[in-house]
Structures are given as C-alpha cells and as structure tokens.
N, C-alpha and C positions, 0 to 999 in steps of 0.2 A: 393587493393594492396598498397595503400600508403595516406599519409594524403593529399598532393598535388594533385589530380587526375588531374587538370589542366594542373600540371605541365609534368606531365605523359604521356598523351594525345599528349600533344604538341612533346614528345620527341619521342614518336611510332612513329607519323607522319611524324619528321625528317629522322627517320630509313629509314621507311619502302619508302617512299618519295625516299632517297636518291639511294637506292638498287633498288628501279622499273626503276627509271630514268637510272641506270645503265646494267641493263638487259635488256629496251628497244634497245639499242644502236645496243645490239651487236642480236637483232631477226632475221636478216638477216644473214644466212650462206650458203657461197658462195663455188660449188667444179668446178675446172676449167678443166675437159677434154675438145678437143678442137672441136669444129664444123666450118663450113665455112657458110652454107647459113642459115640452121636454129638453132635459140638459143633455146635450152631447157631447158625449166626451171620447178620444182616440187614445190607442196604444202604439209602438213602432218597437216591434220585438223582434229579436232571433229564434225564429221558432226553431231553426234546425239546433239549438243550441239546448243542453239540460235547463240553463240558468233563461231563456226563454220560455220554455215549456211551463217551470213553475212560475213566471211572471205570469203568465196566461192563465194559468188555471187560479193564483190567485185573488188577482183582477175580476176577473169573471166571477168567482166567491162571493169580495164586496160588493160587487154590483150588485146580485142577486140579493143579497141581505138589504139592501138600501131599495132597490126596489117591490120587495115582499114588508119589509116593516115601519115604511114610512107611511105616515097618515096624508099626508100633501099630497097634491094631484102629479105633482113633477115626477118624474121620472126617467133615469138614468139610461141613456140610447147610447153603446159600448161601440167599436166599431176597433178593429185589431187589423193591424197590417205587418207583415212578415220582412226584415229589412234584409235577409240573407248575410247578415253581418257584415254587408257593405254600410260605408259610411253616405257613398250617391245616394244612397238606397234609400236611408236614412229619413236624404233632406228630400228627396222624390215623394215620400208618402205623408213626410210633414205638411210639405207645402197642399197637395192631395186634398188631404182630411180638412186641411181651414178653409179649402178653398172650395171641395166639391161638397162636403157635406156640412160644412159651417161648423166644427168642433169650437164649443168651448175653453178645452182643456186637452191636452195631448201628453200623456204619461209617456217618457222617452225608456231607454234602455240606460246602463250602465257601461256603453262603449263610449268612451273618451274621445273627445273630435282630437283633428288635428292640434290643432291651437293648445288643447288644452294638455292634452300630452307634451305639447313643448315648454309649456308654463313650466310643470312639473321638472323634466329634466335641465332648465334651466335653472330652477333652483336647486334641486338636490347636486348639478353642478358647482354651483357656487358655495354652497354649503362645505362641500366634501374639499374645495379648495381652501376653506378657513381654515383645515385641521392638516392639511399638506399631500391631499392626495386629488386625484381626478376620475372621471370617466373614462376608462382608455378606449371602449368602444362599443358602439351599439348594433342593435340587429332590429328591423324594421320586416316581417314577415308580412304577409297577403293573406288575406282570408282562406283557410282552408279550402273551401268550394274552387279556391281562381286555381289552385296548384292541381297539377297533374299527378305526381308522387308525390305529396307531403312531407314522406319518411324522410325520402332521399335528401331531399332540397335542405331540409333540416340538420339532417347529420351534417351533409356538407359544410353547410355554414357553422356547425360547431363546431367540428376537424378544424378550422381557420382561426377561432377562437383558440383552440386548443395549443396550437403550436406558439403561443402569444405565454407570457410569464401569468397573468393574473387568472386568479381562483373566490375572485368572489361577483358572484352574477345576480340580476337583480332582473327579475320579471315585473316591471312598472307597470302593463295593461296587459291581460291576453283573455282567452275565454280558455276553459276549463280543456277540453279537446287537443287546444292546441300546446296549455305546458305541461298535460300528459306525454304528448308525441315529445318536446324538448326533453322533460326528465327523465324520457327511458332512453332515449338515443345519448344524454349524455353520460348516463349511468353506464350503456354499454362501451361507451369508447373513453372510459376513464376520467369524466369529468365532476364527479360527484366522488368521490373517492378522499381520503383523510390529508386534509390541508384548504379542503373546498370548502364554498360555505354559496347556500343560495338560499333564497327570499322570494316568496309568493307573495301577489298582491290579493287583497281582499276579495276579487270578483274569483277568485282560483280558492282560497283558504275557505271561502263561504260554504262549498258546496262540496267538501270532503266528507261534512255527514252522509251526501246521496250519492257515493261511488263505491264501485267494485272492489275490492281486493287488488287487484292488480295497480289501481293509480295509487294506491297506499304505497305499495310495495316499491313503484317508480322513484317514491317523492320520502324516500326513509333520510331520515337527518335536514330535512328542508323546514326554514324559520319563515311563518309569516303571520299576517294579521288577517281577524274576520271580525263584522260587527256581532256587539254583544245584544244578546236579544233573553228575556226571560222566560224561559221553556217550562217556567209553572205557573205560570198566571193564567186565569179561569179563558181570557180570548183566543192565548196562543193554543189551549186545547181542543177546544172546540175548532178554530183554523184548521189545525192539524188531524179530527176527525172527517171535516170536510174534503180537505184536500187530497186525502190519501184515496177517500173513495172515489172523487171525482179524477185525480190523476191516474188510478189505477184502470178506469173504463176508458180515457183516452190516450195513454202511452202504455199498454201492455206490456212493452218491449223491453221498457223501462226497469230493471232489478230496485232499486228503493227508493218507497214512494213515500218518505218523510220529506216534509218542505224544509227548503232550505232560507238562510237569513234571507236571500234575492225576493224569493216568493212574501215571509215577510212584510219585507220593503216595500215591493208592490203594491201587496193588500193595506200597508198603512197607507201608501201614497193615493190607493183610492178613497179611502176612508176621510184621509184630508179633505178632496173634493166633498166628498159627501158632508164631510161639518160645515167646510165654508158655503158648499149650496145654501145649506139648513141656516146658516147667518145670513147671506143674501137677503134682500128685501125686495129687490129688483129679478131675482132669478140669474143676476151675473156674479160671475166668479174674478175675486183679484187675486193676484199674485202674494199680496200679503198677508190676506186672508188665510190664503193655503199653506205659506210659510211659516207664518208662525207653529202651526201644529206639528212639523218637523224640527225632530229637536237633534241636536249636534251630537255625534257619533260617540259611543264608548267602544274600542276598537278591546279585541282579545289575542293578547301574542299568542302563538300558539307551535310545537313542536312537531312534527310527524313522525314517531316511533313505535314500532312495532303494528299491532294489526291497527293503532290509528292514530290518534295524536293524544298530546297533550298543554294543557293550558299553562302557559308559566307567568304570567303579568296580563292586567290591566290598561289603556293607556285613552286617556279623554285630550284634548284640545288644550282644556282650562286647565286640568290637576295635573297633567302629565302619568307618570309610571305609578304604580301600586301592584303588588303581589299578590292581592286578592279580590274579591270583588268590595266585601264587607270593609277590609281598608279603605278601598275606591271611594266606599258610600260615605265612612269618618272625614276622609280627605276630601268631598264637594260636601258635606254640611259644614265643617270649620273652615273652607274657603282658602285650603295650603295645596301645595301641592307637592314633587317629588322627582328626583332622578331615578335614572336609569341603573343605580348602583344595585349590584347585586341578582339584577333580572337574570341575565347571560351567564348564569353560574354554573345552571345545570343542565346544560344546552346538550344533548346529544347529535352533534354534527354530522356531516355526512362522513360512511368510516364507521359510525357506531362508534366515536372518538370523543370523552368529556373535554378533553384539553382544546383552548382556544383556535381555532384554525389560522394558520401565519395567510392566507389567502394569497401567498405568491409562489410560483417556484422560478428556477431559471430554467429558459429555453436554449435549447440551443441555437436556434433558429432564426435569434432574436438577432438585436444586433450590439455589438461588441462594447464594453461600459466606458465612457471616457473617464478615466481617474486622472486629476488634477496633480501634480509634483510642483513643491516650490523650485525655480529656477537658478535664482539669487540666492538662496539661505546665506548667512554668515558660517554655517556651522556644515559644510561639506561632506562629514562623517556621515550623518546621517542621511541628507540625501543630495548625491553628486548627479548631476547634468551636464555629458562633452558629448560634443560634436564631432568627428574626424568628417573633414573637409576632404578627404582624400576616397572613403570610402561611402561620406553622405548618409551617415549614420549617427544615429543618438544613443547615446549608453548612459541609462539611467542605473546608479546602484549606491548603494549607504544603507543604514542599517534599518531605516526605517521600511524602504525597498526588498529589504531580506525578511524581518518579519510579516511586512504584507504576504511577500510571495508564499513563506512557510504557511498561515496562517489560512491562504486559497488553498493549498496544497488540502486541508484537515476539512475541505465543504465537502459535502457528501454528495456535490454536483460539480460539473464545470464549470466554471466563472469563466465566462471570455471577456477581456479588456484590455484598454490598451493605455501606460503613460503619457499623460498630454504635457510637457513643459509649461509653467505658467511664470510670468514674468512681470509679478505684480506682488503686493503686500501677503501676508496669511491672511487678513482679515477681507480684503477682495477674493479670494481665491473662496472661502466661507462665503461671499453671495454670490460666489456663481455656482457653487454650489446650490445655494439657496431658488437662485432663478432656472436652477436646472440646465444650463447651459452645461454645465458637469457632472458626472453620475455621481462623483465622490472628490474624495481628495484623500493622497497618504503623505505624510511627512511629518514633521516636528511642532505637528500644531497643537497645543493647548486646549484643554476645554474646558472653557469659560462661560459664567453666566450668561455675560451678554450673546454669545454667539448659539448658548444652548437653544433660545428663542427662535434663532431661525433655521438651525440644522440640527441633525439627531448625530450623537457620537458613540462611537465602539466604545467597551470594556476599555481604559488605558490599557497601552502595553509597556509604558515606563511611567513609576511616579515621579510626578513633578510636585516643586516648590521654587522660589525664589531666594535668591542665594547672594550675595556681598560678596564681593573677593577685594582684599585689599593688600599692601605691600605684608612681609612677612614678618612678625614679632617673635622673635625665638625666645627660649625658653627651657633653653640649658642649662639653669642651676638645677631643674629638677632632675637631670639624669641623671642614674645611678652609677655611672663608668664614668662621669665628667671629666675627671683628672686627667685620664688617661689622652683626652685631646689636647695634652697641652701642648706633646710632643706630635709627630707624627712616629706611623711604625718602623719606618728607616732609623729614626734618631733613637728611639726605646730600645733596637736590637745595638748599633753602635754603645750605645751608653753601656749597656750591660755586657757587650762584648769587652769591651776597653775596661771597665771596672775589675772583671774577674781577672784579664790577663796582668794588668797592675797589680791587684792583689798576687797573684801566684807568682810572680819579678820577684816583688816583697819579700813573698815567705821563704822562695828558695836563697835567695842572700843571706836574711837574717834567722835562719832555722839552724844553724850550725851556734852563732854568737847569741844569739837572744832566747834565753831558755822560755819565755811568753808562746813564741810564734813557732815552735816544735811540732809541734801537731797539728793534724789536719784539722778541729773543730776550731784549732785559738787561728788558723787561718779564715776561713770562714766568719767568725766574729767578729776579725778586724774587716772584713772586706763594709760587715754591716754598718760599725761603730764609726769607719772614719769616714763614711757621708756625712755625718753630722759634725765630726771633728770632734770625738768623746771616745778615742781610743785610747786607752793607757798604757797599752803595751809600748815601750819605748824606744825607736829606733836607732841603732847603735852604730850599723854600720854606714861610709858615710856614700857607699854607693846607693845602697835604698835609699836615705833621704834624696840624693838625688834623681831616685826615679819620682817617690812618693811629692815632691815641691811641685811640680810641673803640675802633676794630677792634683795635686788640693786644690790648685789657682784654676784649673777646666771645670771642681767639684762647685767652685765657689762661683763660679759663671753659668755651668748649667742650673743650677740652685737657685740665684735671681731668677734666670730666663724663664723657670718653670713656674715660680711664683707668678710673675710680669703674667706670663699664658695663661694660668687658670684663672688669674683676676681678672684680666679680660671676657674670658671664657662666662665665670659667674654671674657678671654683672651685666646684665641684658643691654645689649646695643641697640633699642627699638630706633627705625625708620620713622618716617614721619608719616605715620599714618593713624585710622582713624579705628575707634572700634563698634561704634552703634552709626545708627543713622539717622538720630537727633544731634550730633555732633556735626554730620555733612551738610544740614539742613541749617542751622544755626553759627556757622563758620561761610556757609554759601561756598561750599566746596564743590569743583566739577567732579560728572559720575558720568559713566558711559557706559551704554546698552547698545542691543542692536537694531538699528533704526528701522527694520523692516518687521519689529514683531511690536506684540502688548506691551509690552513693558514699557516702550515710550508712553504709553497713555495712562499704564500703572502706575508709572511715578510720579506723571505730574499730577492723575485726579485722584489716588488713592492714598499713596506716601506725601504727598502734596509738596513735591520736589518743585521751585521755581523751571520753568521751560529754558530761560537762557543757562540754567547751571546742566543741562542734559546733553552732550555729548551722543551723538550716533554714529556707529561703526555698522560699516560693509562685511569686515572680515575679520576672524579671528586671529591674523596675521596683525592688526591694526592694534591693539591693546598692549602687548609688553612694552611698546616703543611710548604707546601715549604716557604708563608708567613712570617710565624711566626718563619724561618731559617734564611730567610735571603736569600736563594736560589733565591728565583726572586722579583724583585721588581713591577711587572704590569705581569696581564693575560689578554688574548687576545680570546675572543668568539666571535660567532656568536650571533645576536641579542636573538634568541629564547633559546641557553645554555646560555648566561649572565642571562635570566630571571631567572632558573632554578636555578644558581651558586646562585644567591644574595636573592633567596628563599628560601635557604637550608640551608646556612651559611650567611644570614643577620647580626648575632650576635658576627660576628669573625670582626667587624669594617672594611667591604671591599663594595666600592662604584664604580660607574662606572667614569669616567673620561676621558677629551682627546673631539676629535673628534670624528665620527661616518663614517665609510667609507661605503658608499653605496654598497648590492650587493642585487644579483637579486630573492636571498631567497630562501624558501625550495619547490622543485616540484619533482611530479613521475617522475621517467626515462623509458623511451621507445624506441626501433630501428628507427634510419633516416627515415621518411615519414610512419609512425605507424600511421593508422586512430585511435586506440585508445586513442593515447594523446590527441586528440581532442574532443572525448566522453566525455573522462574523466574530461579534461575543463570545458566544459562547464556543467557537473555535479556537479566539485567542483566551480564555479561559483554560482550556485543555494543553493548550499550549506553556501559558504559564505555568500552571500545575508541575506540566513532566519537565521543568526548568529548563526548557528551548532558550524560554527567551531571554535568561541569564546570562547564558550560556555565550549567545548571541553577543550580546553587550559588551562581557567579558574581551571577551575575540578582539571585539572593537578597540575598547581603552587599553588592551595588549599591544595590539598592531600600534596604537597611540603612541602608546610610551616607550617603544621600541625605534620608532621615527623621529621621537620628541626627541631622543640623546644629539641628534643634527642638527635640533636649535640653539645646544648651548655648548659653548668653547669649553675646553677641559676645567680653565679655571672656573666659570659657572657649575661646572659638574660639581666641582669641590669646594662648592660655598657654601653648600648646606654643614655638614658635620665638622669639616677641617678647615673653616676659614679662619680662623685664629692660631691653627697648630702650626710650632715651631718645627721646621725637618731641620734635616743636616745640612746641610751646603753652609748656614754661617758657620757653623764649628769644626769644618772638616780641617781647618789649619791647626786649631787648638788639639786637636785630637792626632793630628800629624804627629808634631811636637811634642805630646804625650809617648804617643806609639815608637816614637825614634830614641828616645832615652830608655824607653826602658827595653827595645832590642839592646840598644850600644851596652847597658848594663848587665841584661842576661848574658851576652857575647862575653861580654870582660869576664864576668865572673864564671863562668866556662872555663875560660883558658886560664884563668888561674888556678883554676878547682885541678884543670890537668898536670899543668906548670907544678905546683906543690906536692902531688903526688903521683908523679911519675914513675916513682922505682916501685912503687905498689901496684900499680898501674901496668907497668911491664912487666912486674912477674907475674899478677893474674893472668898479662895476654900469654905468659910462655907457658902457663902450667896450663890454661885453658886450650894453648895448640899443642901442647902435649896430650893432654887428653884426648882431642879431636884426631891425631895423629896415630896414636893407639887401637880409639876403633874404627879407622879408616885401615888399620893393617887386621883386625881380626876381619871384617867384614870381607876384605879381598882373602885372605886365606879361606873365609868360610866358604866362597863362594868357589874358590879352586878346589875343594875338598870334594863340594857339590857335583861341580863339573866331571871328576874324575871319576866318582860312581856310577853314575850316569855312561860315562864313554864305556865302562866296563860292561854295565848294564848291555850296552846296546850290541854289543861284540859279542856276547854270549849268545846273545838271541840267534843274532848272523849266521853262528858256528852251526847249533842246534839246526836249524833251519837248514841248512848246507846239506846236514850229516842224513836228515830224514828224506832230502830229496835225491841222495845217493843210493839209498836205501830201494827206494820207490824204483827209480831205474833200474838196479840188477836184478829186482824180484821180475820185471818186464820183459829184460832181454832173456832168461830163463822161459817163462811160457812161449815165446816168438820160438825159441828154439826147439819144445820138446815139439810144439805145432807142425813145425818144418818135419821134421823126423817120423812124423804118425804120415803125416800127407805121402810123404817119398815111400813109406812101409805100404801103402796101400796101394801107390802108384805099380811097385814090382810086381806085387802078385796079380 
C-alpha cells in the first residue's frame, strides 16, 4: 500500500486504537423501567462463540457475588439471550428483554453494528489518505452459521485479493473462529509470506491466551492489539479461580479454561451495574452512573511468534505509545505523552522476516501503469515524442526512456506499462501524478522541494545543478604552445621549406668563394642568424645577394606578421559578455530559460531576476540565434541540458560561467508512499554502480557532438583555436618571387659550374666510360667462358649416355639369340 509500511502500521494502529477505546466506553446500555426489590438486568451474547462463552460465565460470577454478599434486599434477576452472531438477532432480543421482562440494564456483546463499523473505515480511510495511500478493498463476510462451506467461500475471496498488488490487510471486526479460518487459508495460498504484513483487532488478539496451538501457528508474524488488564491483582485471581472452575463444568469441550480480557470486560461491566445500583436511591440505574466506573482503554501491541506471542508497546488514548508498562504509568502521572518511534523495530513479520514489509508486489493481473512522458521538452535528447501519421504510431525514446527501460529491466518482477504523451508543464504532469490520474512520470524532471511534498522520487539517475552559459571569454595567453597559432600549419611548413632551400641556394654559390660558408655546420648557422639579420658571414658573390634580397624583405614581412598574430592572439578579445549574476541583475540584462520548466520560477522568486528581463524558449534550436541578437545576454540550464547545449553548439563561442546552484537532479515520479520508487531505487542504484548509466549518457553527448559539427560552417569550426592564425594564401606571391630567384640562381650557377669545367668534366665522362666499357667486356667474356663449359658439360653426358644404351642392347640381342637355339635344339629331338 505504500513505501512507509511502518509508517502505515503505526497510523491503523492509532485509528483503529482510537475508535475501540471509544466503542468500549459506551458497551454498556442502560433502559431504566422502574423496579423496587429486584434489579433486572439482560445479556445478548454469542454463545456459539469462545469470547461468548467466557462473557457468560463471567457475568454469571458477578451476579452471584453481588447477590450472596449484599446486605440490601435488592437483588440481581440475570437473564442471558444467545444472538447467534447475528446482528437481527441482536436487536430481536434487545427489544425482547425491555419489553417482555422489563430489564433495567442490558449488557451488549462486542460485535460492532453496522453504523459503527463504517464510522471506523471511514476514518481510518481518511487517515491513510493524509499520508498518500488508501483502502484498495474490503471483504464483508456472513456470520459463520449462514455459510455452507466456510473454507471454501473464504479462500475464494482471498485468491481475488491475491491476484491484486497489495500485502497489507487489516481485520477491523471478526470473532476469533472466523480470522482463524482467514489466516490458515491465506497462509496456505501464499498470503502471509515475507513482504506481508497483517493486523488483528482486539476482539481476535484478546483471546490468544485461550486457544490451541494450531490458531498460534495460523497467525505466526501477525501484529495486533488487546486490552491491557492486570493479571496480579488480589480480584483478577480470585476471577480466574472462579471461572476456570465454573467454565470447566460447563464447556468440557473447551482445551483452556483461563479467562480471557472479553470475560474480564464483562465481569467489570457487571460490577459497574452493581456499584451504580449500590448509589441508586431510587433502585434506578443511569447511564452515567455506570459510565463513569469504565475507564478508557490501555490497549497492548502485541507480536504472534513462535508457540505464542509477544508484547512490544503500550498505547492509551491520552499518552499514546510507551515501550513498557512502567513507562506508560511515568508517562500518565507527568501528563506527556509519545510516538510511535521505535515500537516496529523488532517486529517479526509474517516470513519470520525482521526487515520492514514493502506491503506491495506487482501483479500481473493487474492492470498496466500509465507513465507520464513530457511531450514538449525543450531538450529532445532526453525524451523525444513522433507520431508517424502513416503508420499511427507513437515513438517515445531519449535517454531518459533508455534508462527507465534499463532500470525495469533490473525489478525482480514484470513491470507492465505504458508511455502516456503529456502536453502540459513538468510541474502539471507532478499533479497528475499527485491526483493519481498517472502512475508515474519519466523524463527530465527535477527534484525539488516544493514538488517533494506531493510526490515521492527515485534515487536521481543524473545530477543536477543550475548552470550560466554565456558568450565565450578566451584565454589564450595561458597556453603553453600560443605562438605557435600565429601561423597556421600550411604557413609553418612553407616558411620552413623556403627557409632551408634559400639557405642551401646560398651556400652552394658561396662555398667555393667564401671560406665562412664551406661547411655544412657554417651552412646551418647562417640559415639560424640571418632570421634575425646578425649574420657575419659576408656575401661575396653577387648571384647570392641576389637570391638572399628577395628573401630578407619576405623575412622582414613574415616577422611583423607573426608579431601583429601573436599580439592579437595574447591579448584577450572578450565579447560582451557577463561573468556573475549580480552583474545581469544590476545592468537589467535579458536571460533565457526554458519556459516549460522551474527555472522560470527559480529566477524570478529565488535569484530574484525581474519577470520582464526573463526570456522563455521552446527549443534548444532558439538560443545561438537569441545570442548572436543580442536578445539575451546569459542562459540558464540545468546541469544535464548545459551538457547537451555546449555539445551541440560548442562552436558558437558559448561557455559555462557564474556559479553553480545546487539542485537535487533528475529522478522518476511516483504517488506519495509508492513502494515502487523504492524498487526502483535501488535498481537504479545497481545500475549506477556497474556504470550503465554513464555509459548511457556518454553515448548521448557522443551522438551530440557528432551531429553538432552540421550546426556550424567550417569557419565556426575554426574559431575556437585558429581564428587569428595567419595561413598562406597572403604570402603565396612573396614566396613565389623568392622561390623563382633563387631556381633562376641555382640554374645559372649550374651551367656555369659546367661551362667552366668542361674539359675536366669530359675527361672524367671518358675515363668513367672507359671504365664502364672494360667491365662491360670482362663480364661478356665471363659469361662466354661460362656458356662453353657448360655446352661441354652437357655433350659428355649425351655421349656417356648413348654409349651405355648401346651397351644394354647388344647384351639383349645376345640372350634373344642363344633362347632361339636352346628352343630349335629341343624342338629336333
């Protein structure tokens, strides 16, 4: 029935408590026709009933002591009617006794009229609604005697209940008999089992001192109350040697013949009469007279464990709960009283289970949970709703829709539900939860104080806070590479390409005339020195000068431009934007949120943002552009949409800023005292743990910012890190102009280099193809030397081979011959 069950518990207790102790009061009713010597007075009992039986024999006790040791000539005339635990019955014998034999006084039973049974569920109704839960259903049985089978009728009607989600049951009125037959039938078909929790009423709890073993055994882990009565006081013993002996000569049948509180009750409720007689003057009995000697109830909670029960709390009217009796007695002399803390602590539930009972499960049976989806969100990611008009179908999915489903996935039952679209604020979608109109709600809601008060919330599965985003403030001097953006990478690979091959123009012109630049290191050091223009080596030739002129005036031009670059670079270009939110607030700068969640109501009652300076957006689409207007100066998300926002549009130069106001994040919604937000908890607990829903998240701002490169043109791409670097395209003509002097230089000095030494030149090429020409001739001879062995080779083999198969044939034709000659010799003879 509710995620509290404790709290639940406690609060039947007070009901049901409050309402017995107030129906005790008024048991005695009094009718006053008048008599002079004898008082008559009637009973209307269940005799078929235990808690009858000992009313009777009671009753009968004080009679007889009131008429053995009174001195007055009065005398008690008893007269006992049997109602069969009908309630007709009841009012047939009432009316009977005042009317045929003129009673007095008519001592009633302990069955609850109609009327007043509904009092009772009326209230404990309305009660259990203040704390977020209700009644889901009641059972109204018949008196034992009317039913055919009992058993059956019984089970029946609990199977019905059973297939129903709720586990916590409350016997408000029955007689002893009949919530024996209930607690074995539901023990047998699994309804007293660990997650159950059930409550006996007083007229059931009273009489567990005088039953058998077997209703013990029925009723193991059952919470209820009995009146407290003092079992050492000099009356109650004497009571209790009467009654045994006189109960034991009239119910034989009976196994134990200790009285019970009923019997008790009875015997004081004659005793009343009998005092108020005794104050009489007249021989008539009032109603107030007899009332006041009943005194308001001190009820005893009590456990049924093992072969009987035990006592765990006290509870009175006036003082409420106490843990003991002697507390009880401190607590009505100093006039305090006390909760319920701490009573339910040691409760052995049905199960033989300490741990609280959740008193719900899910049915299958039941029917299917509507869960609430916001329709509209600004922020789609997490939960998108389309229609296809073609196929008549709703496709709910975002991330918040993926963790729900993961997180049903980990119940240790079927969850059946279904997404309802809802097309209204967060904070509407939270009362219709509230009014039950829907079972839950999943999506990007907040859990906020004000909303805690009317719905209960899952474990977060993303934390939240609130978050600033304003235009972007860079903060390039502190990079450690800065310089490097002065240029971009096309222009750093040209500069250094063109650099080297100038220098090495240079040094092969002047490495012949300028003994400086002979060696490769004094090459290399000029390349360093004459960036700066602090070379000393001095150029002689006047083809170098005219490569090196070109290149100082490109040196002296890329040299400003890099300065110009990184002084822009260093010196922060801030936007016009803001960095706290006493700035926005004190300037009366616009700020925009999105108009369908808290944060319209955060800013202006908690940040105490003026209402007209608050801008509201539909869509996440709707903010880069109000930036880039001028419209607002700072947005205002929740932790998990900043993530989303600066995922999407990183490249629109918008950064977070400000402080960070703490909130208590994104969780399911559920109705006041839902055992499912507690399932679910600690399912998405389990889930957070093995880092699902990280994981989850990840996925999302991936898929984000993979999508987000389509909101911004290549140049937005490149405004973060290189919008101040210089490329190449201005300098590609200077560097033309470089590159072409010094080919035309290399080229010239080439052919003169050959021009000059030509005859040196040629006789290297003729001794070099002399050479070549030499072992182009050993190499062919070698290779005819090779070949001719080889042919020799192969011709001997030939011969050889010839010579042994010539061999082979004449040794052949020889045996063929002398064969012929033996065969012919033997043919003659």
């Amino acid at each position: 029935m509710g995620r509290n069950t404790s709290l639940k518990l406690n609060l039947c207790f007070n009901i049901v408590l409050h309402l017995l102790a107030w129906s005790m009061v008024q048991r005695v009713n009094s009718l006053v026709p008048q008599r002079t010597n004898n008082i008559s007075i009637g009973a209307v009992l269940d005799l078929g009933s235990l808690m009858g039986k000992h009313q009777k024999i009671a009753i009968e006790i004080a009679v007889h002591e009131f008429n053995n040791q009174t001195s007055s000539s009065s005398k008690l005339d008893l007269q006992i009617k049997d109602s069969h635990g009908d309630s007709a019955q009841v009012i047939a014998n009432v009316v009977d006794l005042s009317q045929s034999y003129q009673m007095q006084a008519i001592i009633g039973t302990t069955t609850h009229s109609e009327a007043t049974l509904a009092k009772i569920l009326l209230s404990l109704s309305y009660s259990l609604r203040l704390v977020g839960s209700e009644i889901d259903d009641h059972l109204a049985f018949p008196s034992l005697s009317t039913l055919s089978d009992p058993k059956s009728t019984i089970e029946e009607e609990l199977n019905k209940l059973k297939r129903k989600s709720n586990r916590v049951f409350l016997i408000v009125h029955s007689s002893l008999e009949l919530a024996n037959i209930i607690c074995e039938k539901a023990k047998q078909i699994g309804l007293m089992e660990k997650g159950s929790a059930w409550i006996i009423p007083n007229e059931v709890a009273g009489l567990l001192d005088s039953v058998n073993s077997s209703v013990i055994f029925n009723m193991q882990g059952v919470v209820g109350f009995k009146t407290r009565f003092m079992e050492m006081n000099e009356t109650f013993r004497k009571l209790k040697l009467k009654f045994q002996r006189k109960f034991a000569l009239e119910y034989p049948e009976e196994d134990n013949i200790n009285p019970s509180i009923f019997a008790l009750q009875a015997y004081d409720a004659a005793k009343a009469i009998v005092e108020a007689a005794n104050k009489s003057s007249q021989g008539k009995l009032r109603l107030e007279e007899i009332s006041e000697t009943i005194l308001s109830p001190t009820f005893n909670i009590i456990n049924v464990i093992g072969k009987s029960y035990r006592e765990m709390a006290f509870w009175s009217q006036t003082l409420g709960f106490s843990k003991n009796f002697i507390s009880h007695q401190v607590m009505e002399t100093r006039k305090t009283n006390n909760d319920s803390n701490g009573v339910f602590r040691t409760v052995y539930w049905p199960g033989d289970f300490q741990s609280v009972p959740k008193g719900w499960i899910h049915s299958n049976e039941d029917r299917s949970l509507k869960i609430g989806v916001p329709s509209n969100g600004a922020f789609n990611q997490f939960v998108n709703v389309t229609h296809d008009k073609l196929m008549n179908e709703t496709f709910i999915t975002g991330f918040s829709i993926d963790v729900f489903k993961a997180v049903v996935g980990l119940l240790p039952y079927d969850l059946q539900y279904k997404f309802v679209p809802f097309n209204g604020s967060y904070d509407e979608m939270v009362d219709q939860v509230y009014n039950k109109t829907l079972d839950g709600a999943v999506g990007d809601t907040d859990i906020m104080a004000y909303r805690y008060h009317l719905v209960d919330f899952s474990q977060p599965y993303v934390e939240s806070g609130l978050h600033m985003v304003v235009t972007e403030q860079p903060e390039k001097s502190k990079q450690t590479w800065m310089f490097l953006d002065a240029f971009t990478k096309e222009m750093w690979l040209m500069i250094t390409s063109m650099h080297i091959f100038v220098g090495v123009v240079i040094w092969l012109i002047e490495r012949e005339a300028n003994p400086y630049l002979r060696g490769f290191r004094s090459m290399l050091w000029f390349l360093v020195t004459v960036l700066f223009y602090a070379h000393r080596e001095p150029i002689r030739r006047p083809l170098a000068q005219v490569v090196l002129t070109p290149w100082l005036f490109a040196i002296f031009i890329v040299t400003n431009s890099f300065t110009a670059s990184l002084t822009s670079i260093t010196i922060s270009q801030v936007k016009s934007s803001v960095l706290d939110i006493q700035t926005l607030k004190e300037r009366n700068l616009p700020v925009g949120c999105n108009g369908n969640s808290f944060i319209v109501k955060y800013l202006s009652e908690v940040l105490k943002f003026k209402p007209e300076n608050i801008r509201k957006f539909n869509s996440i689409n709707d903010y880069p552009a109000a930036f880039e207007n001028k419209k607002i100066e700072a947005a205002f998300f929740v932790a998990p949409h900043a993530k989303v926002f600066l995922a999407k549009y990183s490249c629109k130069g918008l950064i977070k800023a400000g402080n960070t106001f703490k909130l208590g994040g994104f969780g399911f919604v559920f109705p006041k005292g839902s055992s499912l937000a507690t399932d679910i908890s600690e399912a998405l607990l389990n889930m957070i743990e093995s880092g699902k829903t990280e994981k989850l998240e990840k996925d999302m701002l991936n898929g984000i910012g993979r999508g987000g490169k389509t909101n911004c043109s290549s140049l937005e791409r490149n405004k973060g890190k290189n919008n101040s670097s210089i490329g190449l395209p201005p300098f590609i003509g200077l560097f033309s102009i470089c590159s072409t002097f010094s080919i035309l230089a290399l080229s010239y000095h080439i052919i003169c280099l050959l021009v000059k030494n030509i005859e040196t030149l040629a006789s290297h090429i003729i001794v070099i193809l002399t050479q070549l020409w030499r072992i182009w001739r050993w190499i062919t001879n070698y290779f005819s030397w090779c070949c001719s062995r080889i042919m020799r080779r192969v011709s001997n083999c030939i011969e050889i081979r010839n010579a042994e198969e010539n061999v082979t044939n004449s040794q052949q034709n020889l045996v063929v011959v002398d064969l012929v000659d033996s065969v012919l010799a033997t043919h003659s003879s």
